[in-house]
N, C-alpha and C positions, 0 to 999 in steps of 0.2 A: 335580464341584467342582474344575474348575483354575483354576488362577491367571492364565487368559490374558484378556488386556483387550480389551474392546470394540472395536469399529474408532475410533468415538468418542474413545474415553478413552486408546487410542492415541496417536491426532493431538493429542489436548492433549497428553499426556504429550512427545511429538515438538517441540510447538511451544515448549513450556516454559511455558504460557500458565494464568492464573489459571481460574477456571471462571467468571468475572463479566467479563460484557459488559461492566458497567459501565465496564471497567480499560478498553478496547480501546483501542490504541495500535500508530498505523505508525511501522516504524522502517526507517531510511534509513541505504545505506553508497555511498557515500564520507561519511564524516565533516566538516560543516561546516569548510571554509578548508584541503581538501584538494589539493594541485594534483596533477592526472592527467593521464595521456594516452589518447590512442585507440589500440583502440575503448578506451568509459567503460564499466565494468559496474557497474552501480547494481542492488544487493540490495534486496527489497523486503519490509518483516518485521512480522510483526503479531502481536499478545498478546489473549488475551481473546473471539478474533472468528472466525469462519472455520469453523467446526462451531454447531452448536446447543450451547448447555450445558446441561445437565438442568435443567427448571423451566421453560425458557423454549419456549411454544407453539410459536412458528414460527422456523425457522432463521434466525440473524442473521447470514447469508453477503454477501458482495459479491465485488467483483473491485478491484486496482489501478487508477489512474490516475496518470498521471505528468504535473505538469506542470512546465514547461520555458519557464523565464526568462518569466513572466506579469508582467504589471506591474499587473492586476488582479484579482482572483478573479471566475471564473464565475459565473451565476447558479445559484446553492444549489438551485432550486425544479427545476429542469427535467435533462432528461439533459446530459451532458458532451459539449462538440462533440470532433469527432477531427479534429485538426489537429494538425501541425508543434507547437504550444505542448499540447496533450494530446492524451498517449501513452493507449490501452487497454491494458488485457489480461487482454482479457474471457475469456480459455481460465484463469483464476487463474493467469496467468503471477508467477515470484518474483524474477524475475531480469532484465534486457534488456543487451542491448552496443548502445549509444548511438557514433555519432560526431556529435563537436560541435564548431563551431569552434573554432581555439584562441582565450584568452580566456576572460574571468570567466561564471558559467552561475549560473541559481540554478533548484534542483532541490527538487520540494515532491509528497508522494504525498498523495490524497485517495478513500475509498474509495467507491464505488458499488455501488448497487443493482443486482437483474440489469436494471433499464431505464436504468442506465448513470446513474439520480440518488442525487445525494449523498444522506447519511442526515442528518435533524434530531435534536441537531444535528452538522454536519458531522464525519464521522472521516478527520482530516488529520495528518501531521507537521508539524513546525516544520519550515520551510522552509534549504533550506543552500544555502551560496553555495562553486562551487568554480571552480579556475583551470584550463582545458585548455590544455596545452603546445602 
């Protein structure tokens, strides 16, 4: 009878994250109207998602995507293309060092499935706009 936590309950505990999917929420740093330089290290942060929570049959995992100065959203139904405008990282990467030109960038995270499709409906950030020096 120890007190030591699950590997589970762990990673919640680690993430600071609710145990309801329902919250699931990406969070994005540099901070909307940030001006940076290169490289840009853009943190990638998520509440509520990323482990199974108790109750729920099948794990509600995905991976990041980053996308980069889109001037439309993808189609929601199908996998995410990987290009210049979406970034993967499919290994659950949390992190990336970006170089970007200098000039205004808008940076927006959307998370996929392991087939690389978004979830219905969609689990995205608000999108932020920043200035590379």
């Amino acid at each position: 009878g120890t007190n030591r936590l699950s590997k589970i309950e762990s990673i919640l505990v680690d993430l600071d994250v609710p145990k309801s999917f329902m919250r699931s929420k990406t969070r994005l740093s540099p901070k909307d109207g940030d001006v940076v330089s290169n490289p840009v290290n853009v943190k990638f942060g998520l509440r509520g998602m990323g482990v199974a929570p108790a109750g729920i049959d099948k794990p509600k995992t995905g991976h990041h995507h980053l996308l980069i100065d889109l001037n439309e959203m993808p189609d929601m139904t199908q996998p995410l293309p990987s290009n210049d405008h979406h970034r993967h990282f499919g290994g659950g990467q949390t992190e990336v060092d970006l170089e970007l030109t200098p000039g205004p960038h808008k940076l927006q995270l959307i998370m996929g499935d392991k087939d690389h499709i978004p979830f219905a409906p969609p689990l995205m950030s608000e999108p932020i706009n920043i200035t590379v020096e």
